[in-house]
Structure formats: C-alpha cells, structure tokens
N, CA, C and O of each residue as an XYZ file, in Angstrom:
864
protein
N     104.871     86.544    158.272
C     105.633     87.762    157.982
C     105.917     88.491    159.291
O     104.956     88.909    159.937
N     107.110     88.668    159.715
C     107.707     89.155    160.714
C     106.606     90.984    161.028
O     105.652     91.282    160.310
N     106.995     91.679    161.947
C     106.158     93.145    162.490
C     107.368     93.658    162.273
O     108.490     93.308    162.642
N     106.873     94.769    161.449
C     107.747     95.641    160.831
C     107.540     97.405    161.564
O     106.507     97.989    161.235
N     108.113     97.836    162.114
C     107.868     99.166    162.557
C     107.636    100.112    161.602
O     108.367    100.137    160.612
N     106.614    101.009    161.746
C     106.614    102.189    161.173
C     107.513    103.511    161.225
O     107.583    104.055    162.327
N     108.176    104.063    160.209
C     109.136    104.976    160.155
C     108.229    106.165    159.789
O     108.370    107.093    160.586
N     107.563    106.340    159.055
C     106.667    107.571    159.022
C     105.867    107.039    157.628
O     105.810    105.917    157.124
N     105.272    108.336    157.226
C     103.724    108.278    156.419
C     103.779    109.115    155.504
O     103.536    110.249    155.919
N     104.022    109.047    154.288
C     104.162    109.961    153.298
C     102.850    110.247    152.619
O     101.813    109.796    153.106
N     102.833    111.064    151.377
C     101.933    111.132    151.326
C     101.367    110.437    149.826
O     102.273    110.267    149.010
N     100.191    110.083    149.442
C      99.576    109.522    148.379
C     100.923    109.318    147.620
O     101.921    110.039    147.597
N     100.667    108.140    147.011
C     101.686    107.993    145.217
C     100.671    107.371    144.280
O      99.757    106.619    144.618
N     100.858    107.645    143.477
C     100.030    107.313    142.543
C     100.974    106.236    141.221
O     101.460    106.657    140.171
N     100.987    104.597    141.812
C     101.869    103.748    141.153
C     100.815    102.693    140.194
O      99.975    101.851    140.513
N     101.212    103.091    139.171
C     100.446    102.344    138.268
C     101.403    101.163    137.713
O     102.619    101.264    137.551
N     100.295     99.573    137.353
C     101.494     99.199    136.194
C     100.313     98.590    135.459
O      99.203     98.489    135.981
N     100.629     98.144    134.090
C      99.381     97.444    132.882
C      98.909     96.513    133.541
O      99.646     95.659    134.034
N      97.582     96.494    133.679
C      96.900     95.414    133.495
C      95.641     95.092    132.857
O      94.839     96.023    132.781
N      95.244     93.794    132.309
C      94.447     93.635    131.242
C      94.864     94.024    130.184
O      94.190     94.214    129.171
N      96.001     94.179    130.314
C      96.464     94.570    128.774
C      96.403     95.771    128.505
O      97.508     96.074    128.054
N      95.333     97.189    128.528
C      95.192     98.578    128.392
C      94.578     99.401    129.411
O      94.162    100.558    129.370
N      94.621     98.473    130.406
C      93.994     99.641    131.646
C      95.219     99.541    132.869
O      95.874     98.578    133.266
N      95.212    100.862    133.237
C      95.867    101.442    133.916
C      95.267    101.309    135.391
O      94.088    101.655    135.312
N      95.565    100.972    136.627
C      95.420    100.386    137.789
C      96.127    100.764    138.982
O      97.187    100.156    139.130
N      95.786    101.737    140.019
C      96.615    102.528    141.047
C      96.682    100.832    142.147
O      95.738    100.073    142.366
N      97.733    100.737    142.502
C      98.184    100.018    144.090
C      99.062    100.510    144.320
O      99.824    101.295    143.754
N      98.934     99.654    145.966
C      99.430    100.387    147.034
C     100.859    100.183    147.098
O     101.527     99.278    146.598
N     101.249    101.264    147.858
C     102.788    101.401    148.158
C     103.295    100.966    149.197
O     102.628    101.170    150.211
N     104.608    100.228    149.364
C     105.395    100.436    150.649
C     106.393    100.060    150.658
O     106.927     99.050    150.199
N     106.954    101.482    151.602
C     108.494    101.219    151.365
C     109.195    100.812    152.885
O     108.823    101.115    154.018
N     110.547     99.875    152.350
C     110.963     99.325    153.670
C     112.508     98.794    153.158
O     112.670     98.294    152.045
N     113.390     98.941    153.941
C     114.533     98.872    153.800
C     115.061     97.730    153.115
O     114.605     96.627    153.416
N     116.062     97.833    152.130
C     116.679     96.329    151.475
C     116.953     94.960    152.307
O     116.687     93.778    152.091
N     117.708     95.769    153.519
C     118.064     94.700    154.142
C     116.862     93.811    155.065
O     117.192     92.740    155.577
N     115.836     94.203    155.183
C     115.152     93.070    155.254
C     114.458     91.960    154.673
O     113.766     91.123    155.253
N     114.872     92.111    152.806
C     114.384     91.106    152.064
C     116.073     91.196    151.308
O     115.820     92.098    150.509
N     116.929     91.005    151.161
C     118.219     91.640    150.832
C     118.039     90.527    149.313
O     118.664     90.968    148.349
N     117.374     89.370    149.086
C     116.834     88.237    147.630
C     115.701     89.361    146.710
O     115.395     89.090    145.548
N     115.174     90.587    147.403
C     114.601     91.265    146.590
C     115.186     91.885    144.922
O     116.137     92.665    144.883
N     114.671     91.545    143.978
C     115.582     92.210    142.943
C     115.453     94.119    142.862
O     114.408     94.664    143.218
N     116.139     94.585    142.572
C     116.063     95.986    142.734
C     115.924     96.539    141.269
O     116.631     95.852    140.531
N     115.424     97.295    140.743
C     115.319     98.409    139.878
C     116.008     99.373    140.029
O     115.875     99.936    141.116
N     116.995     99.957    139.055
C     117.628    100.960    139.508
C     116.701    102.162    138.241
O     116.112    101.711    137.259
N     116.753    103.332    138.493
C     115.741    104.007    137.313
C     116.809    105.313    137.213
O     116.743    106.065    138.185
N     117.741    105.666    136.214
C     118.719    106.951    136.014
C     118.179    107.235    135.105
O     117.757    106.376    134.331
N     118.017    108.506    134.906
C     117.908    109.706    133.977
C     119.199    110.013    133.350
O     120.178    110.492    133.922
N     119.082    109.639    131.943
C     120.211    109.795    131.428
C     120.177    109.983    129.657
O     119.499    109.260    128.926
N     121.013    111.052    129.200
C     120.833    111.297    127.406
C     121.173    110.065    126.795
O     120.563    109.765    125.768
N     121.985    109.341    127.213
C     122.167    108.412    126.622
C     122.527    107.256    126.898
O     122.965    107.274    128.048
N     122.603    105.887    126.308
C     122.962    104.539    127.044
C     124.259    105.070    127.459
O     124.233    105.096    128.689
N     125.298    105.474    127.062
C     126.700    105.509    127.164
C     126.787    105.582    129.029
O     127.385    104.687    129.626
N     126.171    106.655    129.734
C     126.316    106.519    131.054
C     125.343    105.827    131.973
O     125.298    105.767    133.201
N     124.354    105.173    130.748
C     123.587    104.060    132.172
C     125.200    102.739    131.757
O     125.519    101.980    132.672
N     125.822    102.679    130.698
C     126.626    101.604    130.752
C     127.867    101.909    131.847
O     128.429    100.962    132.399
N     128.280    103.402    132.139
C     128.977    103.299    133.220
C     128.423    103.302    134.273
O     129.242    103.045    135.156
N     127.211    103.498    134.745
C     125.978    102.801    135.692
C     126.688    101.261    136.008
O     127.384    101.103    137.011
N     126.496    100.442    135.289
C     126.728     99.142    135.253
C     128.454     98.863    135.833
O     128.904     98.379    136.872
N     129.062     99.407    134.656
C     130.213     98.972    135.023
C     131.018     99.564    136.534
O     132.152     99.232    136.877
N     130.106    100.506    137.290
C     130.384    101.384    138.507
C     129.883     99.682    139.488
O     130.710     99.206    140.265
N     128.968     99.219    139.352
C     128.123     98.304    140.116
C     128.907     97.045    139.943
O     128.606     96.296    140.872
N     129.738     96.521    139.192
C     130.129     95.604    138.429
C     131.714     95.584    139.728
O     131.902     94.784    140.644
N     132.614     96.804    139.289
C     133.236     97.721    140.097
C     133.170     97.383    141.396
O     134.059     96.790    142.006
N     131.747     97.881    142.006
C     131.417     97.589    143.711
C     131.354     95.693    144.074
O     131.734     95.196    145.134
N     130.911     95.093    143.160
C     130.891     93.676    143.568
C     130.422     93.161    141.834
O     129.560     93.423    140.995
N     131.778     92.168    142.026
C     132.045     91.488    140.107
C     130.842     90.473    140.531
O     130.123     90.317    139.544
N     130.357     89.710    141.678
C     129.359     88.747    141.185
C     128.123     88.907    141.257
O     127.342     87.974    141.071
N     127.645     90.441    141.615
C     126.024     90.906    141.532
C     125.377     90.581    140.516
O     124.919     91.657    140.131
N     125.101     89.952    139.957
C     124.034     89.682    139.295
C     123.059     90.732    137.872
O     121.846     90.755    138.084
N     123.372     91.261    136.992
C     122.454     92.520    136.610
C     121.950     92.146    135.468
O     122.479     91.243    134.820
N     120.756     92.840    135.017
C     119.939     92.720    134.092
C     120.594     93.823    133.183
O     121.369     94.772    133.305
N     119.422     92.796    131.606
C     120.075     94.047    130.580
C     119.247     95.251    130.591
O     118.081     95.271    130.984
N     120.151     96.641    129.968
C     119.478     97.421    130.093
C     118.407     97.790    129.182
O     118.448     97.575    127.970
N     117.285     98.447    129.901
C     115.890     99.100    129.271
C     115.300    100.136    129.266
O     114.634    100.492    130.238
N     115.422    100.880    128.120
C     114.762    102.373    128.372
C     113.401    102.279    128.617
O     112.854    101.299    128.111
N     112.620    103.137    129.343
C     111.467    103.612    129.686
C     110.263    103.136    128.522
O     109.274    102.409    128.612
N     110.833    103.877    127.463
C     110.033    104.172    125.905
C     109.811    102.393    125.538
O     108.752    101.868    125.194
N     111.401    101.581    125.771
C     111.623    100.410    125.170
C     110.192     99.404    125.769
O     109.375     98.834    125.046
N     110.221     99.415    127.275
C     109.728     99.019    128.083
C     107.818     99.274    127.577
O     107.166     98.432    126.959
N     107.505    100.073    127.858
C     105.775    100.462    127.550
C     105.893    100.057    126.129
O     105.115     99.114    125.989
N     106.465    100.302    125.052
C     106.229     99.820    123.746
C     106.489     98.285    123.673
O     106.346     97.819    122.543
N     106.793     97.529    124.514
C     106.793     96.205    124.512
C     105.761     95.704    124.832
O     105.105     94.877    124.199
N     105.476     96.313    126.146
C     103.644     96.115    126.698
C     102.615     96.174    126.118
O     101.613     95.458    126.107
N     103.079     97.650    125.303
C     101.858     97.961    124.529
C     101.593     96.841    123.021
O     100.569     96.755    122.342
N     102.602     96.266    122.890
C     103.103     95.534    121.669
C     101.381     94.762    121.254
O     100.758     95.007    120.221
N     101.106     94.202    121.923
C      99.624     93.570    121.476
C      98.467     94.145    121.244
O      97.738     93.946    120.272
N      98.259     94.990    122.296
C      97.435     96.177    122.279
C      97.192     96.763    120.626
O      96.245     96.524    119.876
N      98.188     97.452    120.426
C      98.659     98.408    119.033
C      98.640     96.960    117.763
O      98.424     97.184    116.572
N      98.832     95.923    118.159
C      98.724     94.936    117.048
C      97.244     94.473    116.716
O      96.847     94.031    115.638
N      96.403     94.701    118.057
C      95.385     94.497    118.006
C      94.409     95.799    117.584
O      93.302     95.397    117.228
N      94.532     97.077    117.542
C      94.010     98.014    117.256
C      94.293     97.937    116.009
O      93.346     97.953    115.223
N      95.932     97.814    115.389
C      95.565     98.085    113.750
C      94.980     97.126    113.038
O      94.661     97.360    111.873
N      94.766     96.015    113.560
C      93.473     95.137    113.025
C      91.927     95.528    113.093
O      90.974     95.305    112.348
N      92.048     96.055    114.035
C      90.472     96.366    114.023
C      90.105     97.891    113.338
O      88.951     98.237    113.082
N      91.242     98.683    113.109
C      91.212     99.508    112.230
C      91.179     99.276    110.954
O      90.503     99.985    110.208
N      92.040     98.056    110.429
C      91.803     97.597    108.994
C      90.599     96.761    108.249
O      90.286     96.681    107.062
N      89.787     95.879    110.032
C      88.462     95.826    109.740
C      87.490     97.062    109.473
O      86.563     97.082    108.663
N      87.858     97.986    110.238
C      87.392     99.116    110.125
C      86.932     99.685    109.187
O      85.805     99.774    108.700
N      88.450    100.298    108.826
C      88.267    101.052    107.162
C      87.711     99.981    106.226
O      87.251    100.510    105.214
N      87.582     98.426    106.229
C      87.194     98.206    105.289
C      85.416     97.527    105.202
O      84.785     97.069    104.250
N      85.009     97.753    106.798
C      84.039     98.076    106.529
C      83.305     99.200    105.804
O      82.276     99.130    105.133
N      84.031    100.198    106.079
C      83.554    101.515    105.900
C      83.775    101.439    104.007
O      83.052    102.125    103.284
N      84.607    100.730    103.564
C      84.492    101.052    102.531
C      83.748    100.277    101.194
O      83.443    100.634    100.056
N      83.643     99.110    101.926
C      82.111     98.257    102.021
C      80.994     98.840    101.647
O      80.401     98.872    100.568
N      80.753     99.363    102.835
C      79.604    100.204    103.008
C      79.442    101.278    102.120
O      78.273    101.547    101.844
N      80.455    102.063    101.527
C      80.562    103.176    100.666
C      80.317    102.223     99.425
O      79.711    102.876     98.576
N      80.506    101.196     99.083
C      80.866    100.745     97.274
C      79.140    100.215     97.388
O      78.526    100.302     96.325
N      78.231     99.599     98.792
C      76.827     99.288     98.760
C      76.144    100.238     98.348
O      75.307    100.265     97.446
N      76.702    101.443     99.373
C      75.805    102.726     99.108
C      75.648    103.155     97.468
O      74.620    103.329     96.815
N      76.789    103.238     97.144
C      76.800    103.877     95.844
C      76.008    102.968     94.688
O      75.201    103.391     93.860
N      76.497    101.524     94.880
C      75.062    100.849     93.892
C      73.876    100.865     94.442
O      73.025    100.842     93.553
N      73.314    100.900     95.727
C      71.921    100.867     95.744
C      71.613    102.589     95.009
O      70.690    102.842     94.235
N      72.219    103.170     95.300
C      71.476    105.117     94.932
C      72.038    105.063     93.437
O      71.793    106.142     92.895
N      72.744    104.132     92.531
C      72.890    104.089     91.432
C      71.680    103.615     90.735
O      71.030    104.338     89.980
N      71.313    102.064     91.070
C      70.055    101.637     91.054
C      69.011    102.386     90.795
O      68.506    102.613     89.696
N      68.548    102.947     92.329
C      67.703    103.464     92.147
C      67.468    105.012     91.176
O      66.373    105.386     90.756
N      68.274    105.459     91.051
C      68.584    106.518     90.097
C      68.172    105.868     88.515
O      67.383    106.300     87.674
N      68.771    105.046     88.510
C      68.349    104.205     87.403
C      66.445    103.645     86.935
O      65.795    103.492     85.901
N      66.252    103.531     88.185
C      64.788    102.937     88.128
C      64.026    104.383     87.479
O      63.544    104.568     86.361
N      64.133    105.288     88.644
C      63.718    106.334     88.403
C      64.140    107.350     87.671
O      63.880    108.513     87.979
N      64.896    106.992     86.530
C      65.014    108.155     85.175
C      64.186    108.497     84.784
O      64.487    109.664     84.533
N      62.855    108.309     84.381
C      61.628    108.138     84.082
C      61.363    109.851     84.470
O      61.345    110.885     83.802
N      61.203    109.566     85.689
C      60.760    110.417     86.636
C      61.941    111.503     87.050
O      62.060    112.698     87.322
N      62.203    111.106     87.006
C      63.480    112.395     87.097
C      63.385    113.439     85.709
O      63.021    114.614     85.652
N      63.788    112.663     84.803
C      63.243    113.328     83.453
C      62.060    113.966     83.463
O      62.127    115.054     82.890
N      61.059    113.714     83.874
C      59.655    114.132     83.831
C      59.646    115.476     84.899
O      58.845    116.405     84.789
N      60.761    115.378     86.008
C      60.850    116.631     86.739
C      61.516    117.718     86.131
O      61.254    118.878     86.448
N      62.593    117.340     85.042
C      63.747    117.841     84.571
C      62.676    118.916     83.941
O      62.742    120.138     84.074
N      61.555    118.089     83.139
C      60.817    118.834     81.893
C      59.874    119.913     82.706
O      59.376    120.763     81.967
N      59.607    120.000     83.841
C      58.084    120.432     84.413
C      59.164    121.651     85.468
O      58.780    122.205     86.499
N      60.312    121.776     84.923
C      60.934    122.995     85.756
C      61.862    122.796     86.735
O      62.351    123.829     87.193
N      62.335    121.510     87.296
C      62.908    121.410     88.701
C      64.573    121.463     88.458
O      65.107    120.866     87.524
N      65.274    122.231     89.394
C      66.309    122.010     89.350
C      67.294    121.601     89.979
O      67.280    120.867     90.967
N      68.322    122.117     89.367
C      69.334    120.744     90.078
C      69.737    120.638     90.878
O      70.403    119.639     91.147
N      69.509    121.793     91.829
C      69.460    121.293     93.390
C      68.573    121.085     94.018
O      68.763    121.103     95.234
N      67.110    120.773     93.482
C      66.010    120.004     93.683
C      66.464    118.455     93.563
O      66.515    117.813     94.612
N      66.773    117.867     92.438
C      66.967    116.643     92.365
C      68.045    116.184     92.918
O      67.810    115.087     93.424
N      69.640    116.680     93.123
C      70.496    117.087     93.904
C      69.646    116.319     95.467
O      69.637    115.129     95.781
N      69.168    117.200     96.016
C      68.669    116.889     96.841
C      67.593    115.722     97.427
O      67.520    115.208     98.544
N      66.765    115.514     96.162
C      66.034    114.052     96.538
C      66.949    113.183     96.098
O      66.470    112.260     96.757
N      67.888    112.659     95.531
C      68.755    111.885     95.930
C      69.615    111.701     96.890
O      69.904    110.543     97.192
N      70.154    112.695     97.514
C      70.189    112.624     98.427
C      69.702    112.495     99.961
O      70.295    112.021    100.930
N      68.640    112.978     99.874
C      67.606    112.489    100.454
C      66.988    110.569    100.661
O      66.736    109.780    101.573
N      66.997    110.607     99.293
C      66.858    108.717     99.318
C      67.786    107.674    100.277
O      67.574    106.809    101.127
N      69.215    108.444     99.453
C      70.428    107.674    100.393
C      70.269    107.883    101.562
O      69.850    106.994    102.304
N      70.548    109.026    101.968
C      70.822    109.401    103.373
C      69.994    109.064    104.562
O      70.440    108.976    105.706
N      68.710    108.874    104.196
C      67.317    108.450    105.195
C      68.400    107.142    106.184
O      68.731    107.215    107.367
N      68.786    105.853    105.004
C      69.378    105.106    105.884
C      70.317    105.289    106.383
O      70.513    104.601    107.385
N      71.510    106.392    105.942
C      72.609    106.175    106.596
C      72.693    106.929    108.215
O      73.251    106.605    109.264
N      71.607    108.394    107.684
C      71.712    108.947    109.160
C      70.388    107.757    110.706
O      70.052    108.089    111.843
N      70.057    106.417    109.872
C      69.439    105.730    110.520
C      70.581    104.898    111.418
O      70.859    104.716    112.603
N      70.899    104.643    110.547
C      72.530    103.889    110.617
C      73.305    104.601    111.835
O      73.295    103.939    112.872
N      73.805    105.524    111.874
C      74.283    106.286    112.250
C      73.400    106.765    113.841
O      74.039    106.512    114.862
N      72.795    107.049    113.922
C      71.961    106.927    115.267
C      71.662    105.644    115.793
O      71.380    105.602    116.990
N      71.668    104.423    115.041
C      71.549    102.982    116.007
C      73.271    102.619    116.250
O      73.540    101.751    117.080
N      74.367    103.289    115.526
C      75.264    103.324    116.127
C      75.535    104.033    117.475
O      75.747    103.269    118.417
N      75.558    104.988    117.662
C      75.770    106.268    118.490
C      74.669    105.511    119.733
O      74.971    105.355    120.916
N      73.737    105.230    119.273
C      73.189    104.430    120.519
C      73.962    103.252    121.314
O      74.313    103.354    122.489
N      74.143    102.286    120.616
C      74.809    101.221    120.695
C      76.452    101.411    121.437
O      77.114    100.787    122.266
N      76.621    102.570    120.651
C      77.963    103.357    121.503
C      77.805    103.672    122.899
O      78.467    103.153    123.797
N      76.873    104.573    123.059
C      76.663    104.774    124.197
C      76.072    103.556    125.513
O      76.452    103.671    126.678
N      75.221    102.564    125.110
C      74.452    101.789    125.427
C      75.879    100.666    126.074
O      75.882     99.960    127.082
N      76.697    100.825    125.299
C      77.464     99.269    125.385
C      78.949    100.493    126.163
O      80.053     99.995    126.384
N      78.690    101.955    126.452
C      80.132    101.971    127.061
C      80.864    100.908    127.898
O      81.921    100.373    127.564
N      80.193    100.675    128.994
C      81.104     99.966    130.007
C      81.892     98.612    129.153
O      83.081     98.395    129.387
N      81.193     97.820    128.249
C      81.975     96.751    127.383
C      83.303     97.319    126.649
O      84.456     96.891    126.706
N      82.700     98.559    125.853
C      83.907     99.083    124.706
C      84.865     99.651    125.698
O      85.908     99.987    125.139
N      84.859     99.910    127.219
C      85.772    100.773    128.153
C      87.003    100.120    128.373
O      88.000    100.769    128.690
N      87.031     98.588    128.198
C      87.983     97.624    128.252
C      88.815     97.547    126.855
O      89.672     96.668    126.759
N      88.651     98.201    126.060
C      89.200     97.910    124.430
C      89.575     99.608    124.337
O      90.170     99.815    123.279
N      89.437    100.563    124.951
C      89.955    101.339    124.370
C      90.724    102.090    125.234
O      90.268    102.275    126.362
N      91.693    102.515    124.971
C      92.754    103.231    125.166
C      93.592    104.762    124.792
O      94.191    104.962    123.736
N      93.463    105.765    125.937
C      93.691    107.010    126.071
C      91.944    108.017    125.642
O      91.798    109.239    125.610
N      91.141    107.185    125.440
C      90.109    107.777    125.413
C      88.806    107.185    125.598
O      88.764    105.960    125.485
N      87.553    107.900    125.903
C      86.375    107.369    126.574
C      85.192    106.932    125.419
O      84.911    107.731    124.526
N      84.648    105.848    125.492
C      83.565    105.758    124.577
C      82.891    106.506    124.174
O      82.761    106.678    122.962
N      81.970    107.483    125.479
C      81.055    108.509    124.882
C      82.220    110.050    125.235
O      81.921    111.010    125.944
N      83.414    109.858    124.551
C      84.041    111.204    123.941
C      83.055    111.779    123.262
O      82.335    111.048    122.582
N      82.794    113.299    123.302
C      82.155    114.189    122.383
C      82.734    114.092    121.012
O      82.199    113.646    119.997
N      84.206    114.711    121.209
C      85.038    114.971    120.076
C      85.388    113.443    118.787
O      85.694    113.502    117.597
N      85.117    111.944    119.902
C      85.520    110.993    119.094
C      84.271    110.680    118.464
O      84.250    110.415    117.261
N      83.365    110.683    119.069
C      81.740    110.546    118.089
C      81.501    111.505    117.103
O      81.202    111.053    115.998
N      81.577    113.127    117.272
C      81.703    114.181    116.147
C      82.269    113.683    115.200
O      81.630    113.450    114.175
N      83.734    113.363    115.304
C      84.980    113.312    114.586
C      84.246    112.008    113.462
O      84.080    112.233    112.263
N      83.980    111.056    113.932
C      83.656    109.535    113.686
C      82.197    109.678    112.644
O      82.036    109.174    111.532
N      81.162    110.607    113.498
C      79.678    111.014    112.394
C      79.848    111.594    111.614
O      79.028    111.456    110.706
N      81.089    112.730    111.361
C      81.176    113.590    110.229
C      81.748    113.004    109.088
O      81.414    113.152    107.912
N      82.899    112.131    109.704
C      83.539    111.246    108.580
C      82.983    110.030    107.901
O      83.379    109.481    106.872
N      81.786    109.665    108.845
C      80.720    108.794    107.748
C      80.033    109.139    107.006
O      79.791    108.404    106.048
N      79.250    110.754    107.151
C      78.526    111.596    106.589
C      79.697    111.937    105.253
O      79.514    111.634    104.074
N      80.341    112.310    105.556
C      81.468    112.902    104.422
C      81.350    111.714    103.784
O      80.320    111.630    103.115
N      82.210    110.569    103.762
C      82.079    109.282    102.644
C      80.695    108.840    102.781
O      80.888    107.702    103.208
N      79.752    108.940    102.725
C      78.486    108.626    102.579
C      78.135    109.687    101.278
O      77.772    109.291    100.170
N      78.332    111.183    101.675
C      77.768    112.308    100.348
C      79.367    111.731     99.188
O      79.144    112.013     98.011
N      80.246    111.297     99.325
C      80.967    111.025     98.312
C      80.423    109.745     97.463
O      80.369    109.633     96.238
N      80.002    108.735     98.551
C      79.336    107.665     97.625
C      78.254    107.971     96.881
O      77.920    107.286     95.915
N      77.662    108.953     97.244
C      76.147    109.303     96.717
C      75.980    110.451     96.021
O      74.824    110.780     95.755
N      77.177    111.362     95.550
C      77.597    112.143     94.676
C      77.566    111.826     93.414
O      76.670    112.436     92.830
N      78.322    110.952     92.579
C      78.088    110.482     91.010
C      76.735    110.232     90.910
O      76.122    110.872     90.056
N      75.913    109.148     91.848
C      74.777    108.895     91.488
C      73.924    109.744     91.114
O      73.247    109.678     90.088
N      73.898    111.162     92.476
C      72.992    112.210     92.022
C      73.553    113.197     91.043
O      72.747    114.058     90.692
N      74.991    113.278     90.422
C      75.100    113.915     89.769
C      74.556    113.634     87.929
O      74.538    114.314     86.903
N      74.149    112.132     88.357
C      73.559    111.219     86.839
C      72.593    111.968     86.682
O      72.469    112.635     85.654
N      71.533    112.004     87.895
C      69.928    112.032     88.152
C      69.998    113.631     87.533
O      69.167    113.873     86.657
N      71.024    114.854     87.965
C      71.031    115.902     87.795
C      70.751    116.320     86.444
O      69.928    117.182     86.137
N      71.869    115.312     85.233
C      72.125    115.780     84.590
C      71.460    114.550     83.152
O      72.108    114.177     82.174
N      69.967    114.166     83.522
C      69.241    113.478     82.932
C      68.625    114.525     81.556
O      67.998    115.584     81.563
N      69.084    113.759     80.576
C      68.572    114.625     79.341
C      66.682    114.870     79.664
O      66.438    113.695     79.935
N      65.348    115.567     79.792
C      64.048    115.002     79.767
C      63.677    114.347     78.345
O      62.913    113.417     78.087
N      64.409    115.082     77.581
C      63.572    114.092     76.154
C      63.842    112.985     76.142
O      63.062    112.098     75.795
N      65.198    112.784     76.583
C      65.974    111.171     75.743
C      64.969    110.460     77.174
O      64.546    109.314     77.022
N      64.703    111.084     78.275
C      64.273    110.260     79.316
C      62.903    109.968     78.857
O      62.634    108.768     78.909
N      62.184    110.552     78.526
C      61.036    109.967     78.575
C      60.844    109.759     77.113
O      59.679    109.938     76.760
N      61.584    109.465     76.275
C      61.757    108.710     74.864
C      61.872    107.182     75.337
O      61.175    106.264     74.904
N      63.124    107.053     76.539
C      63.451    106.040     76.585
C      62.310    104.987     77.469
O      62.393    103.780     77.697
N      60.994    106.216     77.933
C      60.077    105.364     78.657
C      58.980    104.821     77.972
O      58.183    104.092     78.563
C-alpha cells in the first residue's frame, strides 16, 4: 500500500455497523480522496421526504455519465430492518417458547394447588368449623403454591444474573441485569402465578365444614 500523506485530524466518529448479528461495534475511520482508489464503490446518503427526489438523485448521475454503474435504491429504515430480519425472527420464537412456557407452568401450577386442595378438604373443613377465615385459608393456599414459585423465581434471577455475559450476546437494546426488565418479568410471573392459584384457593375458601367432614 502506497504512503499516503496526512491532511489533518478530526475528531472521534463514532461508526458502527452489525455484527454478530445484534451487537453493535465502533471501527475506525479514514478518510482519503476518491481518486486514489477511483474502483472504490461509493455510497451516496440524501436526506429526502420522499423516493421521488432520491430518483432525480439518480437520473442527475445517470445525466453526468450514462455508463456509471448504480445500485438500487435503499432507505435507511429498509436497510436495518433487513439486518435485523433474523434477529426479530429469532426473538419471536423464543417469545412464543416463552409465553408458552409460562403457560405451561400456569396450567401445572393450577393442578398441583387443585390437588392438593383436594387432599386436604378434610382439613380445611375442620378449620372452616373451629372459626378460621377466609382470608386465613385464602392465604395458606397460597402460601402452599407460592413457596415454589417464589423458589423458582430466585434460582431464576440468579441464573440471570450469574449467566449475564452469555445472555449479553442474545439480547438487544437492553442489559441482562436491567432493574426495570427483571421487576417487569417477577411481577408478571407473580401475577399469573396468584391467577393460577386463585380458583384453587377460592374452592378451599368456600368448603362447606359439614359436607367436609361428612365426606371424611
């Protein structure tokens, strides 16, 4: 490569382009006149409302010399949503694994605390009769369920945190240990967790004591 003189020194740019697919990557710059690579292809980049005057763009260039060579045109938006094209194909998959873990997990929850609601009519009834109410039992059912899920739920949040640098490569516009995306993420398991485990304790609540301990 030929010695190229220095013309001056600007300052920092900050030029990113995709790589790995969702991470964003600063290199270096430098600028140097056409005519010393004149086989370089050029980018032209106009700001413009609409195709109508990047097409007289073209036909101005077309105009200056009929056998230049030009590419078709590409908006900005067109361009990153092409890139992003796998990315976003690959997230709403793992979102649809997602939700349907989650809802998995909600239809388990609700038969095991059905179950056991079931085992223990007996006893529930026998609390019903001796005074307790229904936000006593309300509450030890909920209590039953919940032991595992908020277990659940902390060997996640660990695992979250534990494995950032792995999950840092898969996610995009935001950080593993986000405050707001873990809040957002524990409340909404907690929320469908007390929905799965709602009918069950509302059975346990509303246990006749006679017919219960008739039926024992």
């Amino acid at each position: 490569m030929p010695w190229m003189t220095i013309a001056g020194v600007v300052g920092n740019l900050k030029h990113t382009e995709l790589m790995n697919e969702m991470q964003w990557v600063e290199t270096p710059i430098l600028y140097r006149p056409l005519a010393q690579e004149p086989r370089r292809p050029v980018r032209i980049v106009v700001r413009a409302a609409g195709t109508e005057q990047a097409a007289a763009l073209q036909q101005a260039i077309s105009a200056f010399d009929p056998e230049l060579p030009q590419g078709e045109l590409e908006t900005v938006a067109s361009r990153i949503s092409a890139r992003l094209a796998y990315p976003r194909f690959r997230a709403s998959v793992l979102s649809l694994f997602a939700i349907s873990a989650l809802l998995l997990s909600a239809v388990g929850l609700h038969g095991v605390v059905s179950q056991l609601v079931s085992r223990r009519r007996a006893e529930f009834g026998l609390r019903r009769a001796v005074g307790a109410q229904t936000a006593h039992l309300l509450t030890l059912v909920a209590r039953q369920g919940g032991i595992p899920v908020l277990a659940g739920l902390v060997l996640g949040l660990s695992g979250t945190l534990g494995f950032s640098r792995l999950l840092a490569s898969l996610l995009y516009g935001t950080r593993p240990a986000d405050p707001l995306v873990l809040a957002t993420v524990s409340l909404g398991l907690i929320f469908v967790s007390a929905l799965a485990m709602l009918r069950p304790a509302r059975r346990a609540a509303s246990i006749d004591p006679v017919i219960a301990l008739r039926e024992d």
